[in-house]
N, C-alpha and C positions, 0 to 999 in steps of 0.2 A: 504493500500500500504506500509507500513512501515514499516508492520509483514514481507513483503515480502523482503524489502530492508536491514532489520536485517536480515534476513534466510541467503541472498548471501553473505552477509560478515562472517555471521560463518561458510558458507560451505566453503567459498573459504579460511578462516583462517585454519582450520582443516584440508583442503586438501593441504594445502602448509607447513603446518608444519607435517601431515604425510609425504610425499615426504621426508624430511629428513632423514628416515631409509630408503628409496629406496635408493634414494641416495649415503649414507655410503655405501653400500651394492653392490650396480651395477654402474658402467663405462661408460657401455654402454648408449651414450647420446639418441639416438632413442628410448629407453627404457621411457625415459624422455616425452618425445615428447607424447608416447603413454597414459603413468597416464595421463596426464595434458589432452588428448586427449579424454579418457573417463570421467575427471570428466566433462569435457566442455560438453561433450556428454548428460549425465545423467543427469547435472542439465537444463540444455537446454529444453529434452524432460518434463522434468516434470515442468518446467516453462507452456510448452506452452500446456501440457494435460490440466493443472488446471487454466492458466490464457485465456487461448487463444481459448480451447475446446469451440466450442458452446454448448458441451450438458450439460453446466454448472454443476451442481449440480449432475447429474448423475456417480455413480460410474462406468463407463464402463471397459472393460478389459484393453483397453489402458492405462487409467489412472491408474487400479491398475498394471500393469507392471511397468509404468514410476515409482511408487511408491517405489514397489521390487525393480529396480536397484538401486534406491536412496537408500534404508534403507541398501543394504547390502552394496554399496560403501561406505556410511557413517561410518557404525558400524567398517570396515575395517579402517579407519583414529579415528575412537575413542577411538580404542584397542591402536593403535602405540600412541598418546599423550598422557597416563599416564606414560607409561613406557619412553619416551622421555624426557617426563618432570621432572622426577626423576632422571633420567642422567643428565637435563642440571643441575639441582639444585646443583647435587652434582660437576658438573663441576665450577659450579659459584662458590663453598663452595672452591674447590681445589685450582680456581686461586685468592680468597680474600686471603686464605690462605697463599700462595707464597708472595704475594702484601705487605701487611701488616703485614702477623709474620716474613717472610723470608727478608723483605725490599730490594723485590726485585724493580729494578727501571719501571722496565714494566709490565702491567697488561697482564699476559699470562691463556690464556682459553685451555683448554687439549681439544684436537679433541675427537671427538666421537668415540668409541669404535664398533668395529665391529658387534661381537659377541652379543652383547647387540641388536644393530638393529636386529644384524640375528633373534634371539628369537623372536621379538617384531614382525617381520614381519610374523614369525612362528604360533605365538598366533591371531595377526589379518586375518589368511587366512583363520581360523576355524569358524568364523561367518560370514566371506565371501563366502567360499565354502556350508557352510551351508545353508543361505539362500538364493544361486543360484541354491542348490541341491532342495530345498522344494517349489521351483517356477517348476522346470521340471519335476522332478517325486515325492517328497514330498505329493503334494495335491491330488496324484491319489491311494495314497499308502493307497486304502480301507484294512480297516482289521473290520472282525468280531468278536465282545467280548459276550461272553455264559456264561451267569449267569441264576445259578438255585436256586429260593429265594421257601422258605417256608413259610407258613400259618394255621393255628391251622385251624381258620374259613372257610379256602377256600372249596365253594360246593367240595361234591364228584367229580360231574359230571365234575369239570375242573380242576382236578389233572393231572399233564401234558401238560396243557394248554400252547401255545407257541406264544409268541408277539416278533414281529420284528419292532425294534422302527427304526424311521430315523428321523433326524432334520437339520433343518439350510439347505437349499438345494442352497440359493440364486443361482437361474439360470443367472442371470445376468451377473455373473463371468464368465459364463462356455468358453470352446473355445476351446473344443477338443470334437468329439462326442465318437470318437472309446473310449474312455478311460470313457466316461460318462456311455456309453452304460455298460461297463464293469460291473460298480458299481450296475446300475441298476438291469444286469442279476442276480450279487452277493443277492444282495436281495430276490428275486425272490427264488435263489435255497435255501434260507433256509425255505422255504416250511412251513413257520407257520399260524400257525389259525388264527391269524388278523395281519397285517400291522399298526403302528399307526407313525404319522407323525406331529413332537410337534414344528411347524410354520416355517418362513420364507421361501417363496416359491420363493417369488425375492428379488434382493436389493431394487427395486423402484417401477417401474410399472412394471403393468402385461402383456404388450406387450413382456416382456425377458421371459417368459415361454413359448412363441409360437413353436419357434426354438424344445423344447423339450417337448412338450407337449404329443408328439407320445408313447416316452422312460416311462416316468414318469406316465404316462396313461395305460402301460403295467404293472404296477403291480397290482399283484393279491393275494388275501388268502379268504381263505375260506369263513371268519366270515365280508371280506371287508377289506376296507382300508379308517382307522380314519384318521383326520386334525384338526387342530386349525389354529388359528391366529397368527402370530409373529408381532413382533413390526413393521418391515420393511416391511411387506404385506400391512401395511396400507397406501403406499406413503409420511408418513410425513416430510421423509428427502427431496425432491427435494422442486422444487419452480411451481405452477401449474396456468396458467393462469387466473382458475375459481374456486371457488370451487365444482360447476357442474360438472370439468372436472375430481378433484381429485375424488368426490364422482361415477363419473361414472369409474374411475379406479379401485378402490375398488368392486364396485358391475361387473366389469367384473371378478376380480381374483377369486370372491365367483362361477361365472357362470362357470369359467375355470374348479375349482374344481370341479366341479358336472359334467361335460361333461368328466371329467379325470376316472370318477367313484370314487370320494373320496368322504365320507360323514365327511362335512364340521361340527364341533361343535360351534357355535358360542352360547357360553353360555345356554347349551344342554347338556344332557344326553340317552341313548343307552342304550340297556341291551340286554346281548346274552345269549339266552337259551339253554340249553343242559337237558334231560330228566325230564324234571318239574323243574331244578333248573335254576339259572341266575346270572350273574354277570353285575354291572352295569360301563361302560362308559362314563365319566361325560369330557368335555370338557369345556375350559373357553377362552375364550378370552385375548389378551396381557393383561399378569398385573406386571408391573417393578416397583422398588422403584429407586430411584434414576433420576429422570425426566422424565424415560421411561412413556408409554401411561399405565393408566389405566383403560382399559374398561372389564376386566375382574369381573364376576359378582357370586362368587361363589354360593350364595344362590338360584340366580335363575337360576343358572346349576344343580344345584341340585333336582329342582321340582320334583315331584314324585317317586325320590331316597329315600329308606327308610334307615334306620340307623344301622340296621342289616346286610344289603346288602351287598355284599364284594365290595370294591368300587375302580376301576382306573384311577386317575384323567391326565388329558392331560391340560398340563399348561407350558407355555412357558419359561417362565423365571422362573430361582429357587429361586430367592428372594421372588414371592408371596408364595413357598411353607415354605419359613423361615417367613415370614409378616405373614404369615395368616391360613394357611391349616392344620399346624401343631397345632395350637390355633381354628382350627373349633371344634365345637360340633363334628360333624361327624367326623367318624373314616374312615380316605382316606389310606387304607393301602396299595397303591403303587401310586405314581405318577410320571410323565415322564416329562420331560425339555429338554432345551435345552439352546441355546443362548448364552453360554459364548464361544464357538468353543472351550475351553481350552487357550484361545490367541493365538489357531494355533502353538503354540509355547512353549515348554517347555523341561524338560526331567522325561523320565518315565522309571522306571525298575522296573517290576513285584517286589514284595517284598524287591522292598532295595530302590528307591527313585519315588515320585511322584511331579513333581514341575511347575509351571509357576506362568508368575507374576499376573497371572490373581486372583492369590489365595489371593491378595492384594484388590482385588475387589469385589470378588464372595465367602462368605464362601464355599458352594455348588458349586464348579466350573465341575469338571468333576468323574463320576462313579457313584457307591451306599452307599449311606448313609442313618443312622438310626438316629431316635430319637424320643422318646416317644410312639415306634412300631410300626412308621410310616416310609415308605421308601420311597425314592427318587433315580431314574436315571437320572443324567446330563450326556445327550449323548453329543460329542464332536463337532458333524456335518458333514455333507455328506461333501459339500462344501467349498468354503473359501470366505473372505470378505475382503477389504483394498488390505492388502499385498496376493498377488496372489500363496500361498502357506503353508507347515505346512511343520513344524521342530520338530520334537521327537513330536508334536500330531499329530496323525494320523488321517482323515476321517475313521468316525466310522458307524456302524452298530451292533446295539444289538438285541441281540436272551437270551429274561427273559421268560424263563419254569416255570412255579408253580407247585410250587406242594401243596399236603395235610401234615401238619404234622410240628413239627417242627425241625429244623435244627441238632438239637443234638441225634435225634429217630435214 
């Protein structure tokens, strides 16, 4: 309760001291009325999603709205306090100044400067508007990214070979069909030979993929459509009255998947044949460093995978591909990830900047990366998680063509 009772008092200090560039700025008292109105608004609702929700522990959409409007009223009072506070400073500096070198008799403070608020309220509108914009149309802003990687080794027979990867789906977020639907169809038309799907199918349990279970069940490709596990498929974030009832949660999201037509890898491998040749499918189960679950097993994903074999691994988190994959015997010469979403959040310009703060977390956070001729896709994610939206990272879908040969032929 105390974390709780420190939160009010710094939302309610930050929100009273941004108010002071409104302030400077507008006259109008009703103006007044309405800040104070929404921050009462917004922390209100998120008091009472997270203290008062019975679905306690559950991420539902509610909560992560009430969330969004918090993070982005906040970051709007966080931008206005530095720049404020460097005014008063220097306003304190001006009137010790007067005070004391000028001997003057009264301690005179210079009002606040107009143009200074105006700027300040100018720069906090940009991460306001920003993450009100990636709450409403932000997380539906699928784009498809087409990467065509090369292989020395790669059979003949799957020169051209086409995977459409998707990850992170957490249906538990969703709350629009027409816009889901969208995403799904998007998939669908890039019409490649397998589908692979690198975990989190909910946030919690697997009653929140029923709603779309129909959508998600509609895709199709030729060669099938691969799955793993994600951290959050397994329910460990809620609180479960039995362990019976978590374990029977679990063994329905495995039955979901198979009645979806997804062939589920739980520390498994696959191999698709094309004219006497094959490539093999090796899937592993969560395996995170960092407290994440470790049930990922790659040795015995690997059973009857030979060494020669060209090999793509489906693995969830890309820390097991830096922990361990890259350091296998075996030569896993593409694997698929997911799980960091990009923190939903960053800024990206093709050839001149890639960034979020996620890169403080995740070496491997989002695209392809090489190392020791081994490659890696951290895709971004269909979906979102927490804050109910994405800013400069976009819900993604990748389309990796193989070919025969190598890049510079």
């Amino acid at each position: 309760m105390l974390r709780w009772v420190i939160f009010i008092i710094f939302y309610t200090v930050i929100s009273i001291y941004g108010f002071q560039a409104l302030r400077t700025v507008v006259k109008n008292t009703w103006i007044y009325y309405v800040f104070f109105g929404i921050a009462v608004i917004v922390v209100g609702n998120f008091l009472f999603q997270f203290l008062l929700n019975s679905e306690g522990r559950v991420l539902s959409p509610a909560k992560s709205y009430a969330f969004g409007f918090l993070l982005a009223f906040m970051s709007f009072n966080l931008v206005l306090i530095p720049i404020l506070l460097g005014e008063d400073i220097i306003r304190l500096a001006l009137g010790l100044y007067d005070r004391l070198v000028t001997t003057k008799e009264t301690f005179y403070l210079p009002s606040r400067r107009k143009f200074i608020s105006q700027i300040a309220l100018g720069l906090a509108a940009i991460p306001l508007t920003s993450l009100l914009y990636g709450m409403y149309r932000g997380k539906y802003r699928y784009r498809v990214l087409n990467y065509t990687m090369y292989f020395e080794d790669l059979p003949e027979a799957f020169d051209g070979y086409r995977i459409t990867q998707i990850s992170d789906i957490h249906s538990g977020s969703f709350d629009n069909r027409q816009k889901i639907s969208y995403g799904v169809n998007l998939i669908n038309e890039q019409a490649s030979d397998a589908i692979m799907f690198t975990g989190d199918l909910v946030n919690n349990k697997s009653s929140e993929m029923l709603p779309w279970k129909d959508l998600f069940g509609s895709l199709k490709a030729k060669d099938g459509v691969f799955s793993v596990m994600g951290n959050h498929d397994y329910g460990d974030y809620v609180d479960w009255p039995t362990t019976e009832a978590k374990a029977k949660n679990l063994a329905d999201l495995v039955e979901l998947q198979k009645e979806m037509g997804y062939d589920l890898l739980l520390n498994e491998s696959r191999f698709i044949e094309r004219n006497g040749q094959r490539i093999a499918i090796v899937g592993v189960e969560n395996w995170g460093k960092g407290g994440f679950k470790k049930a990922g097993d790659l040795q015995k994903a690997a059973i009857g995978v030979q060494k020669h074999d060209f090999k793509i691994l489906m693995s969830h988190d890309p820390s097991h591909w830096e922990e361990e994959v890259i350091h296998d015997d075996y030569h896993y010469h593409l694997t698929l990830s997911g799980h960091t979403h990009g923190m939903q959040f960053g800024i990206e310009i093709p050839g001149w900047i890639k960034w979020s703060p996620i890169k403080w977390r995740y070496k491997y956070w989002a695209g392809i990366y090489e190392e020791s001729g081994r490659y890696i896709n951290v895709n971004r994610g269909f979906g979102y998680l927490g804050y109910p939206g994405r800013v400069g990272i976009w819900p993604e879908i990748t389309v990796i063509e193989l070919k025969k040969g190598s890049n510079n032929a």
